[in-house]
C-alpha positions, 0 to 999 in steps of 0.5 A, a space after each residue: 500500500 504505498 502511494 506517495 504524497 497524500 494518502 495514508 498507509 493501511 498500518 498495522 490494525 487492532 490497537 497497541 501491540 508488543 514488539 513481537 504483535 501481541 496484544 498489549 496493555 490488559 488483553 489475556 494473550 494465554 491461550 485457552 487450550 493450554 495445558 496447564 491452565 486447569 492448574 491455575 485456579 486464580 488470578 495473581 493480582 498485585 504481586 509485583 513490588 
């Protein structure tokens, strides 16, 4: 999609992505189908310091 003076480019869709294209700032990229997810019974909010 080039064009040259005057038009924008397409760019990537879908909102702010990680270096690598997933999906950033608050969207779960875990996959569903994992698995280990049925391990994993509640979410570790605020652990960091």
């Amino acid at each position: 999609h080039g064009g040259g003076e005057g038009r924008t480019s397409t760019g990537l869709k879908g909102g702010p992505k990680t270096p690598w294209g997933k999906k950033a700032l608050g969207v779960n990229t875990r996959g569903k189908k994992k698995a280990s997810s049925n391990l994993i019974l509640r979410r570790r909010k605020g652990t960091k310091k």
